[in-house]
C-alpha positions in Angstrom: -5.6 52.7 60.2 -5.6 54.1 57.2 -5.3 58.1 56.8 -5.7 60.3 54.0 -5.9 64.2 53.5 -7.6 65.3 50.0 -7.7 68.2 48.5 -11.2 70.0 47.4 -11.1 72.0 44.8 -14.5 74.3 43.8 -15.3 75.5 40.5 -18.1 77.7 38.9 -18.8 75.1 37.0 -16.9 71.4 37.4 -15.3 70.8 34.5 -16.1 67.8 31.9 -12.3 67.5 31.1 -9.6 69.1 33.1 -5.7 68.8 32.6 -5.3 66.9 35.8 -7.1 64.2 33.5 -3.3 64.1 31.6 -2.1 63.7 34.8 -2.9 60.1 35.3 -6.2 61.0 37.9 -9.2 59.0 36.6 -12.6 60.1 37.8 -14.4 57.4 40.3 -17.4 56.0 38.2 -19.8 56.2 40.9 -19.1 60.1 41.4 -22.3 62.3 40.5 -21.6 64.8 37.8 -21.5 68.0 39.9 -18.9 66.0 43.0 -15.8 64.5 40.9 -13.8 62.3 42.7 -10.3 61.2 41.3 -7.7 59.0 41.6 -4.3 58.3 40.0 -2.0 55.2 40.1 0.0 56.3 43.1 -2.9 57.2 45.8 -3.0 60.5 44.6 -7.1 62.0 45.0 -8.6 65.2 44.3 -12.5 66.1 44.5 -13.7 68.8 42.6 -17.3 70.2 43.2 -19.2 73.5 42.2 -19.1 76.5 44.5 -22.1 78.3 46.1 -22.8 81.3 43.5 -20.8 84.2 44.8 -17.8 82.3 46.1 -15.6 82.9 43.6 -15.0 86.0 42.0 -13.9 85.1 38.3 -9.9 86.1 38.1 -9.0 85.3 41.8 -9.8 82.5 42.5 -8.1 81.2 45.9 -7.9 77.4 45.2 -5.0 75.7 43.8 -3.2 72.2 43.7 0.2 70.7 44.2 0.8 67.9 42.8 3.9 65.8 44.1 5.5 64.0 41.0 9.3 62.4 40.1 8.5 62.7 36.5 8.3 66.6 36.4 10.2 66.9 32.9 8.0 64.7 31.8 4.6 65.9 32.3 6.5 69.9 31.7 6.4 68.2 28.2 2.7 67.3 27.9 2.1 70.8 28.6 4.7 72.5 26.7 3.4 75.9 25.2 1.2 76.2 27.9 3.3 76.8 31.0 4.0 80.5 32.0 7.3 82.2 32.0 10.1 80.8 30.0 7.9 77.5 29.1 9.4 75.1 31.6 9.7 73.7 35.3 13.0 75.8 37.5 14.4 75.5 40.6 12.5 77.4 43.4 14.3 78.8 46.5 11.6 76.9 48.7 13.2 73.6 47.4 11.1 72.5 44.7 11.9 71.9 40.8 8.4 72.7 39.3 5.8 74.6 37.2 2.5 75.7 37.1 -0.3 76.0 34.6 -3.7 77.5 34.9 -6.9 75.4 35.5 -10.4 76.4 34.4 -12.1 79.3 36.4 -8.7 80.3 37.4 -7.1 77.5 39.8 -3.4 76.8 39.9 -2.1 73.6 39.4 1.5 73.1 40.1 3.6 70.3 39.3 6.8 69.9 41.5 9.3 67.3 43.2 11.9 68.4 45.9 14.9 69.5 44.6 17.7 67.9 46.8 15.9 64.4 45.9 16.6 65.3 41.9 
């Protein structure tokens, strides 16, 4: 039996382009403009749909991604200039070599793999 757990991310308004796109996640074609589902290359899927009006209050908003990858230098330099900080993935005391970046309408997106496995 096959078993998945995908994340849902909502947006005021889902976005035509996101940076998850640089990320390897290709929308489905049969997904309806205002319910995105992606994919990438190594089973990886996010849905992103637009939130109720009120749900999110512009500035904090509560949704975020993590996004498990090896390749962490490399996609830190696709996004160079635009990660906070000192501009590049570190070692975090929970264990994980990663960044972040900021999404439309406010959702994090962090990019990370565990440290010991570096």
């Amino acid at each position: 039996m096959l078993e998945l757990a995908i994340g849902k991310v909502l947006f005021q308004q889902v976005p035509q382009r996101m940076r998850i796109d640089q990320m390897g996640f290709v929308r489905n074609k049969d997904s309806p403009d205002d319910y995105r589902m992606l994919a990438d290359s190594f089973g990886g899927q996010i849905h992103l749909s637009q939130a109720v009006e009120g749900w999110l209050v512009p500035g904090r908003n509560p949704f975020g991604l993590y996004l498990y990858r090896e390749d962490v230098d490399g996609l830190a330099a696709v996004f160079r200039g635009e990660i906070p900080g000192d501009g590049g993935p570190s070692d975090k005391p929970w264990g994980m070599y990663e960044f972040a970046l900021n999404a439309p309408d406010d959702v994090l997106i962090r990019v990370g793999w565990p440290t010991r496995l570096r």
